[in-house]
NUNURO-485109 format. One record per residue (C-alpha): residue in one letter; z, y, x. Coordinates in Angstrom, 1 decimal. Each point is the difference from the previous one (the first is absolute). Layout:
residues N
A|Z|Y|X .
...
//
This chain:
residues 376
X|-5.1|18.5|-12.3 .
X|-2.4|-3.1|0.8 .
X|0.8|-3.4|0.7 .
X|-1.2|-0.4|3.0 .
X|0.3|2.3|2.7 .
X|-0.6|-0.3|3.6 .
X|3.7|1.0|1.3 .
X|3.0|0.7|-1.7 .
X|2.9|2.0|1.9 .
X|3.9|-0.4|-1.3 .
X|1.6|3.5|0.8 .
X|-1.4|3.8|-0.1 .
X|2.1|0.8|2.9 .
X|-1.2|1.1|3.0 .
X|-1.1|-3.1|1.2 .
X|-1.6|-0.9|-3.4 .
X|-1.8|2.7|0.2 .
X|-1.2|0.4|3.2 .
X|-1.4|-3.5|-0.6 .
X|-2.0|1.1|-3.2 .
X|-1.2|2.8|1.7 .
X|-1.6|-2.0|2.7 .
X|-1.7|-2.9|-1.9 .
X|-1.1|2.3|-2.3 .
X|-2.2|1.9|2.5 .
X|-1.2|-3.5|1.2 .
X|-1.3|-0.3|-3.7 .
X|2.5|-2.3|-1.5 .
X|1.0|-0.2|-3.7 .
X|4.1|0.8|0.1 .
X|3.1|-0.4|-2.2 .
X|2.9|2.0|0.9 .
X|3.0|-1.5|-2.1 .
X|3.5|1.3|0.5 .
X|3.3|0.0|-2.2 .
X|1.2|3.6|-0.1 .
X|-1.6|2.9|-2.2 .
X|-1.0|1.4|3.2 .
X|-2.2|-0.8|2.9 .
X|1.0|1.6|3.3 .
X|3.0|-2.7|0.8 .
X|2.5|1.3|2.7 .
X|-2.3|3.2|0.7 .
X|0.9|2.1|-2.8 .
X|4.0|-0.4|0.8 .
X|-1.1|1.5|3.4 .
X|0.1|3.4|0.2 .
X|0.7|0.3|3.5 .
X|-3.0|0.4|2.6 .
X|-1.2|-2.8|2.1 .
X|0.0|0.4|3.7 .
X|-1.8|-1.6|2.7 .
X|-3.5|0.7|0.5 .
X|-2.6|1.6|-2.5 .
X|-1.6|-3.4|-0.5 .
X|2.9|-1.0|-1.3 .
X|0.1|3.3|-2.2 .
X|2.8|1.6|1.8 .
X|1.4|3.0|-1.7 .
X|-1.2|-1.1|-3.2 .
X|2.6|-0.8|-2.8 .
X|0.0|-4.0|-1.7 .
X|-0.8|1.6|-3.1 .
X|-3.0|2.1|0.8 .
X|-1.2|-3.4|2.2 .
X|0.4|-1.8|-3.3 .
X|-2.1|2.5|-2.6 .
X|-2.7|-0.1|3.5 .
X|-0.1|-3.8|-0.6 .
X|-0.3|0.4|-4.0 .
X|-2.5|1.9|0.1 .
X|-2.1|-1.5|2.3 .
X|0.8|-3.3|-2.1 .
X|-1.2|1.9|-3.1 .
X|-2.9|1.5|1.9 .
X|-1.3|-3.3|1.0 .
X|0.6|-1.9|-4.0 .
X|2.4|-2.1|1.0 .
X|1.8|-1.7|-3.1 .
X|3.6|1.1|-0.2 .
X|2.5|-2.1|-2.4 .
X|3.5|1.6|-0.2 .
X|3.0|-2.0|-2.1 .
X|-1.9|-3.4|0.7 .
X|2.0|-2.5|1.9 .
X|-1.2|-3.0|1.5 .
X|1.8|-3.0|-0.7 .
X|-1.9|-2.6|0.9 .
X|-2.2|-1.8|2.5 .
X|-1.6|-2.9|-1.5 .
X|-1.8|-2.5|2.7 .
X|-3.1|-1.6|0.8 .
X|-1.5|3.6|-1.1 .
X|0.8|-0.3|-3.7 .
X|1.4|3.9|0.4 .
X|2.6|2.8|0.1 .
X|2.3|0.4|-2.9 .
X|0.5|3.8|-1.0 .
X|2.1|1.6|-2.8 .
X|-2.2|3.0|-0.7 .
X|2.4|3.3|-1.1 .
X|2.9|-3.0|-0.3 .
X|-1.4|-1.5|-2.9 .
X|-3.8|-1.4|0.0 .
X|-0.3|-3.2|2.0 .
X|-3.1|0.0|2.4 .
X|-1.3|-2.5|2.1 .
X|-1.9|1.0|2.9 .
X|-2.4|-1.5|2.6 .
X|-0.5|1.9|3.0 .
X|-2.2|-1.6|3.1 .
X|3.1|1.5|2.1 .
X|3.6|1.4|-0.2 .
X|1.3|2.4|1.8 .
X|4.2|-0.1|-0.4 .
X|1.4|3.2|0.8 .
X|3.4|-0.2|-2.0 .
X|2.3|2.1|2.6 .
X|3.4|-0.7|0.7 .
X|3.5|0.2|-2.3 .
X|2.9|1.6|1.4 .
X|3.3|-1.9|1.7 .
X|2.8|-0.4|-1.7 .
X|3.5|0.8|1.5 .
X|3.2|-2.1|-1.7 .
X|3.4|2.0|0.3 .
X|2.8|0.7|-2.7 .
X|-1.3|2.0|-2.4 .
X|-3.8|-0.3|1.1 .
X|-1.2|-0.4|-3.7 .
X|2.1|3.2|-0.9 .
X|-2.0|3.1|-1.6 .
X|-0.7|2.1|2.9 .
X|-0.8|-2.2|2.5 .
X|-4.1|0.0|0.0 .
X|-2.6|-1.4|2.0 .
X|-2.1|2.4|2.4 .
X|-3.3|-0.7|-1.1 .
X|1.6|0.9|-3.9 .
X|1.3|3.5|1.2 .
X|-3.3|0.5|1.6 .
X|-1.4|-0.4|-3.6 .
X|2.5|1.8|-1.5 .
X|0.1|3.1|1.7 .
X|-4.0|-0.2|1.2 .
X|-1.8|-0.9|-3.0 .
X|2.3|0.6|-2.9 .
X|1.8|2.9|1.2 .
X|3.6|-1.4|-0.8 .
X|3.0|0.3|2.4 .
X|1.7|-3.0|0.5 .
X|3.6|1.7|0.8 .
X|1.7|2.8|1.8 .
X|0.8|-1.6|3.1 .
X|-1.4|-3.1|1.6 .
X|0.5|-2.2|2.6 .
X|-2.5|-1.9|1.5 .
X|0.2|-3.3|0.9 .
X|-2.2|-1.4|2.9 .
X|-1.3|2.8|3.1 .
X|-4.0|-1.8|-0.5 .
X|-2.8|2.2|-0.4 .
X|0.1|-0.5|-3.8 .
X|4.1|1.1|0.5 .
X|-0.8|2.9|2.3 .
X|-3.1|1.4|-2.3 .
X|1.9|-0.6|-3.5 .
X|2.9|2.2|1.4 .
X|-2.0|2.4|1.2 .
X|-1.8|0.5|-3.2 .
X|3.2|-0.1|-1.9 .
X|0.7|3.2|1.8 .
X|-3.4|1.2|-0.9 .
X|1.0|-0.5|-3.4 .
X|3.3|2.1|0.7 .
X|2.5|-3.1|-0.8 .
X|2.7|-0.1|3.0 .
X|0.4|-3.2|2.2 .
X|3.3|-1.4|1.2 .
X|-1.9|-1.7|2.7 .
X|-1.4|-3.1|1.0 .
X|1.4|-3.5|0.5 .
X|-1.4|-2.3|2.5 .
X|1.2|-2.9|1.8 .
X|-1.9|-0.5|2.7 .
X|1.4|2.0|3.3 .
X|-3.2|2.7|0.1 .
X|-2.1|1.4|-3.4 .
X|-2.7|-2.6|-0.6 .
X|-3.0|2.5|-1.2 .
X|-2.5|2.3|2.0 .
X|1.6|2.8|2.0 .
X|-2.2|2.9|-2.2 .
X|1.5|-1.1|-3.0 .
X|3.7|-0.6|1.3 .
X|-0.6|3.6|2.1 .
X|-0.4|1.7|-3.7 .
X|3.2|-1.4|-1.5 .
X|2.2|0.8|3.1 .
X|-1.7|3.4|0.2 .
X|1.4|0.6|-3.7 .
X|4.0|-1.6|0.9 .
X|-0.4|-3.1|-1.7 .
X|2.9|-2.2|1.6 .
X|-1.2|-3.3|1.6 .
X|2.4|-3.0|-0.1 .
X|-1.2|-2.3|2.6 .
X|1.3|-3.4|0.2 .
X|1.6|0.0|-3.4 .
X|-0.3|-1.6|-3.0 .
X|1.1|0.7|-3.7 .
X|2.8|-1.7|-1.0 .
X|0.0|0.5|-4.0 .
X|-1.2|2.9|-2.6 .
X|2.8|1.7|-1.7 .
X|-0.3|0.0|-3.7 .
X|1.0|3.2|-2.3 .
X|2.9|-0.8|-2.7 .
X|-2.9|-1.1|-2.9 .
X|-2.0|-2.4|2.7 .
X|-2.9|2.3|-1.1 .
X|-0.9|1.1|4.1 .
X|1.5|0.8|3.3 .
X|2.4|2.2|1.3 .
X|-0.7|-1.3|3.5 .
X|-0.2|-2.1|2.4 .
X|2.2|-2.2|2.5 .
X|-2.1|-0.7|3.6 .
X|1.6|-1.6|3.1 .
X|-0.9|-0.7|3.7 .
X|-1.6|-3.2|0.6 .
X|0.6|-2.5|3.7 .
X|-3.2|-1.2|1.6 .
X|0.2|-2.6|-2.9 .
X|-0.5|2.9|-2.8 .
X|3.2|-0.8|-1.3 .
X|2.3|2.3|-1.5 .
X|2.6|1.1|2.8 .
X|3.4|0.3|-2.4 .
X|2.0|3.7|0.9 .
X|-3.7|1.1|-0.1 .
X|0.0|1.1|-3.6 .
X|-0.9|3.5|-1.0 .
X|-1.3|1.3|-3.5 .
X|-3.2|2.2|-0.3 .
X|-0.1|1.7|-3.4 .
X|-3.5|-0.8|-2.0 .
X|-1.1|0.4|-3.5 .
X|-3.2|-2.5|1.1 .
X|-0.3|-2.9|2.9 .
X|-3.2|-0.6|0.5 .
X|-1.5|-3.0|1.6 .
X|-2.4|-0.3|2.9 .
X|0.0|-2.9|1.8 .
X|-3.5|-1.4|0.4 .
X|-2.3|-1.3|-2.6 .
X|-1.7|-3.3|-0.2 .
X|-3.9|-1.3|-0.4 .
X|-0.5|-0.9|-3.8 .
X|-1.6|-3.2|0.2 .
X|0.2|-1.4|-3.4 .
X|-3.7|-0.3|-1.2 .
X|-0.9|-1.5|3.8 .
X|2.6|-2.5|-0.8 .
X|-1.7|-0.6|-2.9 .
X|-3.5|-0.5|1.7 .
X|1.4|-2.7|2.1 .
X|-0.6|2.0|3.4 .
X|2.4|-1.1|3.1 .
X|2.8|2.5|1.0 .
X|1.6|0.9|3.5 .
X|2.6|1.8|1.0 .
X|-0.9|3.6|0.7 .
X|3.2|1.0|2.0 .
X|0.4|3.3|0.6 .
X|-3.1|0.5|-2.9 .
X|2.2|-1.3|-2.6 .
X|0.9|-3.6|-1.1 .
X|-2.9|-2.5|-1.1 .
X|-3.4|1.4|-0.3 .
X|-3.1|-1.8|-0.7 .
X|-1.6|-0.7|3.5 .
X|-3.4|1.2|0.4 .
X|-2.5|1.0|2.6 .
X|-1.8|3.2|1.7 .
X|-2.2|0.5|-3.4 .
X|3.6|-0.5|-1.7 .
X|-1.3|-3.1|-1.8 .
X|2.5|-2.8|-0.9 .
X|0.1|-3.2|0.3 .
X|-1.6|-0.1|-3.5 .
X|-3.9|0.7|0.1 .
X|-0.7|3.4|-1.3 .
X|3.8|1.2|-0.3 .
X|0.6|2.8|2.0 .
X|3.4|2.1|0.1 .
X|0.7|3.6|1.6 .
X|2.5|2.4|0.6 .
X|3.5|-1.0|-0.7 .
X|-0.3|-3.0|-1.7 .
X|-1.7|-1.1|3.3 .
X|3.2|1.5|2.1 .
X|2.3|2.9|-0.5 .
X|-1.2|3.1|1.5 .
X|-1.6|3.4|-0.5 .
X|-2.2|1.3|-2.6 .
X|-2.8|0.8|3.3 .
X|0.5|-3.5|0.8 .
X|-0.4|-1.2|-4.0 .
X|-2.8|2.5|-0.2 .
X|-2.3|-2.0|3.5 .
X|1.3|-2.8|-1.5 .
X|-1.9|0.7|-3.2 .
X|-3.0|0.8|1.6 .
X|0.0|-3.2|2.2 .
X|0.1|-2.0|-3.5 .
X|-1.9|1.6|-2.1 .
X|-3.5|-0.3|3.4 .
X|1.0|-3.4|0.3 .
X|-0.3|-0.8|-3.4 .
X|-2.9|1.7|-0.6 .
X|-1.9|-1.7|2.9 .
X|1.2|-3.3|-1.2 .
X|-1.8|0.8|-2.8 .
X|-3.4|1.1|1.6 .
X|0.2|3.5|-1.0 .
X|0.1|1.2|3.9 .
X|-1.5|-1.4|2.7 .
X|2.2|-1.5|2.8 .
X|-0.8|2.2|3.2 .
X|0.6|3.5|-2.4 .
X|3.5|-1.7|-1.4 .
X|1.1|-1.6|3.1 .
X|-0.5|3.7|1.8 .
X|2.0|1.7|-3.4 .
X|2.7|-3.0|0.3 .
X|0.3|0.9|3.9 .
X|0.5|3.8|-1.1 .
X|2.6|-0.4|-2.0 .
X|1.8|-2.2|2.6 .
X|-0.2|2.5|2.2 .
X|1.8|2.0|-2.1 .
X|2.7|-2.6|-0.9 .
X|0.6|-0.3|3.8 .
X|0.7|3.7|0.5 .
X|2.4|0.0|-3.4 .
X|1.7|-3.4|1.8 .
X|1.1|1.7|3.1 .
X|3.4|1.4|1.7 .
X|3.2|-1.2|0.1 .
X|-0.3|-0.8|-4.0 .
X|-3.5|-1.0|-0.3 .
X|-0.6|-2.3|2.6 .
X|3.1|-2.6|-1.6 .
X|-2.6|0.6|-3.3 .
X|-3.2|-0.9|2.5 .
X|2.0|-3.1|1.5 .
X|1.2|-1.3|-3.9 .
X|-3.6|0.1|-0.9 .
X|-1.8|-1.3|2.4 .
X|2.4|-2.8|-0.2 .
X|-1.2|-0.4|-3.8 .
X|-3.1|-0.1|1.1 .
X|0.4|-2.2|3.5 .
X|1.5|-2.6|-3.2 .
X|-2.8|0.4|-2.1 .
X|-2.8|-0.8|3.0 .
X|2.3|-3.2|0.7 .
X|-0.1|-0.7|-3.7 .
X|-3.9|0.3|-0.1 .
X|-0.4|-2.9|3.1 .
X|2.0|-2.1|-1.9 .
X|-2.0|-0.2|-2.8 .
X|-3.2|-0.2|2.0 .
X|1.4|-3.0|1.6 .
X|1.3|-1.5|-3.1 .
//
């Protein structure tokens, strides 16, 4: 590993990736960092097939669209450090921190940083939430994906999202029987090809209800189940409502949030994302913060899909490398206006378009932010 380096990316998600890939073809020197044992991120928990169009590699599963990605990474000698966290952004260029397979200390100076550090599930506070049994979505995705482990007999799912919907479906995949699906908004909140699948396979929906508290077994060692009521137009619990659903495992799937711990630490300004997440860094078309030469992509940047986290990549990873002179600006501004075009057919529909209006409204900020400083 050198000293120096012309970009380092945070993450080997898809976004991370996808952002090596492309300033890597430009010619730029790359550092891929990224806390877990393996690269791949969210893809290799998705075994389900993307849909769309085939730019947007419909019909291919996350996991095979992740080992496409490593070995193109590979192909093209991009630097890969698993186990190494980043912990620290130092200013005025004096480095990155890293903690090298948790235990050699590494200081870093890359001419620019690409942040793709994801997003961390929601939590959800009832009685008996920190019970055995009740689990996160993204952690029975791991479980049952990439380790091979059942999480329980009988689920319930909390939260009708897309990650909700495609977690219970692939819990039947896995031949583990769901007690249905919790969700208090009036209508199921994720895409009708995902929600079509678990209603196809009699997976009850509760619409407009809410869980009220996880039942504990006699030991407090897991669940027996689960109480869930009706909620008003407030979401509040309407009492008489009550009803138990019998569980062994509650999981949880009710949105995920933009890790934005190392931007924080680079001192970039945040917004809020609304229906993107909560604060992101803001940043423009190239995805460029408000700090020269820091870039972020894919969830970090706003909660959505790994297509979008995949053209968001690419947008960095070009716009990084042509900051750095290693393309020239009429071939990157027509490979930056490619992969827009793309983003703008993922971003539309009754669900995209609220994605397209969110970040263009980052953006719309950013421009503002920009004449603000050239008048100062």
């Amino acid at each position: 590993m050198k000293d120096i380096i012309d970009i380092l990316i945070i993450g080997a998600g898809p976004a991370g990736l996808s952002a090596a890939i492309e300033a890597a073809k430009c010619g730029a020197d790359v550092l891929v960092v990224d806390e877990n044992s393996k690269p791949g991120g969210q893809l290799f928990k998705q075994i389900h097939k993307f849909f769309g169009s085939r730019r947007h590699k419909a019909g291919v599963r996350g996991v095979d669209i992740g080992n496409e990605l490593l070995k193109e990474v590979q192909e093209l000698g991009v630097e890969v450090l698993l186990d190494t966290v980043a912990y620290g952004i130092y200013p005025n260029d004096e480095g990155v921190a890293l903690a090298v397979k948790g235990e050699t200390g590494v200081i870093v100076h890359p001419k620019k940083v690409i942040m793709a550090t994801g997003a961390s599930e929601n939590p959800l506070a009832f009685p008996g939430w920190t019970l055995p049994g009740v689990v996160g979505a993204g952690a029975i995705q791991t479980m049952i994906n990439v380790h091979r482990v059942p999480v329980g007999k009988k689920v319930l799912m909390i939260g009708s999202g897309n990650v909700g919907l495609i977690v219970t479906y692939q819990l039947l995949q896995s031949g583990t029987d769901v007690a249905g699906i919790v969700e208090a908004a009036p209508t199921v909140g994720g895409y009708g090809v995902h929600s079509a699948k678990v209603r196809r396979a009699g997976v009850p929906m509760y619409t407009g209800y809410t869980v009220i508290e996880a039942v504990p077994n006699e030991d407090l060692s897991g669940v027996t189940g689960a109480v869930i009521a009706k909620v008003d137009e407030r979401f509040q619990p309407i009492a008489g409502t009550e009803q138990f659903i019998e569980c062994d495992t509650i999981g949880i799937a009710v949105g995920l949030t933009p890790d934005i711990g190392l931007p924080s630490m680079a001192g970039v300004t945040f917004v809020n994302a609304g229906r993107l997440g909560s604060q992101v860094p803001m940043h423009n078309r190239d995805m460029m913060t408000t700090k020269e030469g820091i870039y972020v992509a894919g969830d970090s940047s706003g909660v959505e899909e790994a297509s979008s986290a995949i053209e968001e990549g690419k947008l960095a990873g070009i716009a990084a490398a042509e900051a750095l002179g290693k393309i020239d600006a009429q071939t990157a501004k027509e490979a930056k206006e490619n992969v827009w075009n793309s983003l703008n057919q993922l971003r539309t529909g009754p669900f995209g378009s609220g994605r397209a209006d969110a970040k263009e409204e980052i953006i719309k900020q950013m421009e503002e932010w920009e004449v603000n400083q050239n008048a100062c």
